[in-house]
C-alpha angles and dihedrals in degrees: 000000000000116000090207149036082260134044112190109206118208124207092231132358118283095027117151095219132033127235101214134013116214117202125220119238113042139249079242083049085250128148106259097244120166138195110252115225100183140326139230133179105309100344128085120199123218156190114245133217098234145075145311086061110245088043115169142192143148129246130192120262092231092055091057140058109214114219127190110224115176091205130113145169136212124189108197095200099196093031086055088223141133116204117196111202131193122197089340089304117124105242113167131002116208125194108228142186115221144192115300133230103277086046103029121187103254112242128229149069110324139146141220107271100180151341121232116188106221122242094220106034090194085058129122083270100041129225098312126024123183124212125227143202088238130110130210096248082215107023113081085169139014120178108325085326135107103241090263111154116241142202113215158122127280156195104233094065085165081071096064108117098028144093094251107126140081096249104293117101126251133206133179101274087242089062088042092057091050081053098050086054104043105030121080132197115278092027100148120248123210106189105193142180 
């Protein structure tokens, strides 16, 4: 989690000047929090949020407060499923759509960026949707968005267990709702075939 209202990001440790500046918080009014990769003295790498997808940079340990949090994700792409996991414990399955084969979920290694609570909970996203770190590998753009992948309700749940989205993952409302109230920012995604 960023220290500060900026978070300079260095291509390698030790750089002079830094390739990209994150804000905190947020555009979303979230709280910046990023995926550690590994750590060395003084320097912490890091996943991005931003493309390309598998983005990585190092922050200074200074500029940045760790956390522990026992949470993961895993998205089984073929299975349509969505496995929670607490220290390394299986908690809860979820059965999932995702994205279909014109508009496929990116695979790799993400993490939750943010949670907006939606203004029409019977809307096309539910009543919750997390951010994450993930692309769409052929979206630039989808409605006024970015292309960022999602996680969220919706309001086709016929389409659950299939390949029907446009890359984001969706889960009954009710499943998105257990994942509002369990999942914090920065839990690690593994999106896998």
């Amino acid at each position: 989690m960023a220290r500060n209202h900026e978070l300079t990001i260095y291509r390698r440790p030790g750089a002079g000047k830094g390739v990209l500046t994150l804000t905190s918080p947020t555009v979303a009014h979230a709280s910046l929090v990023l995926l550690v990769k590994q750590w060395r003295a003084g320097w912490v790498q890091t996943y991005l949020p931003s493309r390309p997808n598998g983005s990585l940079g190092w922050v200074r340990t200074g500029a940045v407060r760790l956390l522990k949090d026992p949470w993961k994700v895993v998205v089984r792409l073929q299975a349509h499923r969505l496995v929670v996991s607490r220290a390394d414990q299986v908690i809860r399955t979820f059965p999932i759509a995702v994205g279909k084969r014109s508009t496929p979920t990116p695979a790799g290694h993400f993490f939750i960026t943010e949670l907006l609570k939606q203004p029409d909970p019977g809307g096309a996203y539910g009543p919750y949707a997390f951010g994450t770190s993930a692309y769409s590998d052929v979206l630039m753009h989808f409605g006024t968005g970015n292309g960022q992948i999602g996680i969220h309700g919706t309001d086709q749940p016929w389409v659950i267990g299939s390949s029907a989205s446009h890359g984001c993952i969706r889960l009954y409302n009710r499943d998105i709702v257990w994942l509002s109230q369990h999942i914090p920012l920065g839990t690690p995604v593994r999106i896998s075939a």
